[in-house]
N, C-alpha and C positions, 0 to 999 in steps of 0.2 A: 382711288377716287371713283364714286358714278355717278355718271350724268343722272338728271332729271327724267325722269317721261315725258316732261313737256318739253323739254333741249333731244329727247331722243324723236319724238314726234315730228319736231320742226325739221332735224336734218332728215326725217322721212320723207315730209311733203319736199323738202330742195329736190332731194334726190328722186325722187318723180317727177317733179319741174323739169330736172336734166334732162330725165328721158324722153320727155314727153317735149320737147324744145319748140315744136312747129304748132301745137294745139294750144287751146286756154284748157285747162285742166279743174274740173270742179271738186267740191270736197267730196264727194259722194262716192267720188271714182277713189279716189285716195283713198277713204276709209275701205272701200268694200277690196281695193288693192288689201292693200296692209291687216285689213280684218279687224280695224279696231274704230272707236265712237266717234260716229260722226260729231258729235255735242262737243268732246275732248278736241278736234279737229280745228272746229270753228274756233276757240278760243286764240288754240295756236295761229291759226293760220292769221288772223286779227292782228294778232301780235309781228308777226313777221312783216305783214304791209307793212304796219306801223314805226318797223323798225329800217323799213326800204331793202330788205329783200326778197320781197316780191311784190307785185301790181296786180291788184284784181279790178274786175269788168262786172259789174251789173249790170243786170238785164238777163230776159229771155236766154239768147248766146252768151251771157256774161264765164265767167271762170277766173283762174287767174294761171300767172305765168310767174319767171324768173323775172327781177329785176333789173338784172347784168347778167351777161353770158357766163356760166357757171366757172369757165377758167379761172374769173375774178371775184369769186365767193371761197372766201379760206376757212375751213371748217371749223379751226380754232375764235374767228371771229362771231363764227354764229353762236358755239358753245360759249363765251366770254358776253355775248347779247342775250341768252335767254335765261342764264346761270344766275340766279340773287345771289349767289356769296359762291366765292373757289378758296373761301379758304379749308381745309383739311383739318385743321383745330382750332379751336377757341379758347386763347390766350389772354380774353380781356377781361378776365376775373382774376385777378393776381392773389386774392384774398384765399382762393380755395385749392392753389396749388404751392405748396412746399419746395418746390422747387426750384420755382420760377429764375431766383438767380441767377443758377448755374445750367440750365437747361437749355441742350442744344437739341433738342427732338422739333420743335418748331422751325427751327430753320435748314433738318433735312428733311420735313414735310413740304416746307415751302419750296426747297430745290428739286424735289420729287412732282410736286407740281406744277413747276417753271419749267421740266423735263414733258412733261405730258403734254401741257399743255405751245410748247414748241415744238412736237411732233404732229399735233393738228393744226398749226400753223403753216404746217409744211407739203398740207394736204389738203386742193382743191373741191369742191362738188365736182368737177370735170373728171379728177383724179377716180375719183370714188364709179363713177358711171363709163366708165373709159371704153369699155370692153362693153358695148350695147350688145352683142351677142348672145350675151352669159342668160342664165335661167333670170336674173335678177330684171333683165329689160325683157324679157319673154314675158316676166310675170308683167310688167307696171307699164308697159305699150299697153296705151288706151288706142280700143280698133272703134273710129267713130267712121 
């Protein structure tokens, strides 16, 4: 299974949310962090408000932050929030598959999936940023 760019985006901007816990954090800084469009950015980051995990500030000082303290952001929830479809196959055309009867390939796709996707279940923003140390918060400390 792979995620989206834009579900891979969003847990970008979380995970610079984490790091950045005490600042409002704007898009600008994120993109020029990460190296990628600010344009793709805004999209995401819209969507994330919208979806309540995160709060942004307009204005001059505006930026935005984490919703909830990242401990309580399960990374499986964001991927299952930005995701339009987790399904692995597409089964709703019975007409173009000979098989269909007797085929168990969709439901070790689906428990392949239900495997995956309860190992990001089991794994925080906090989990993910744990070790502020590492090169990863070297890199995404914003120094204002």
């Amino acid at each position: 299974m792979q995620i989206t760019r834009r579900t891979d985006f969003a847990l970008r901007v979380l995970i610079y949310l984490a790091v950045n816990p005490d600042r409002l954090s704007r898009i600008s800084d994120i993109a020029e962090a990460y190296q990628i469009s600010r344009h793709h950015l805004v999209k995401v980051v819209h969507e994330l408000a919208g979806l309540g995990h995160i709060r942004t500030f307009r204005g001059k000082s505006g930026g935005m932050r984490l919703a909830r303290p990242a401990e309580e952001t399960r990374v499986g929830d964001v991927v299952r929030d930005m995701e339009e479809n987790l399904e692995i196959i597409n089964c709703s055309a019975p007409s173009l598959c000979v098989i269909l009867p007797d085929c168990r390939l969709k439901n070790v796709l689906n428990d392949a999936r239900d495997a995956f996707m309860d190992t990001l279940d089991r794994v925080t923003l906090a989990d993910l940023v744990r070790n502020r140390e590492s090169k990863l918060a070297g890199t995404l400390i914003t120094k204002r």
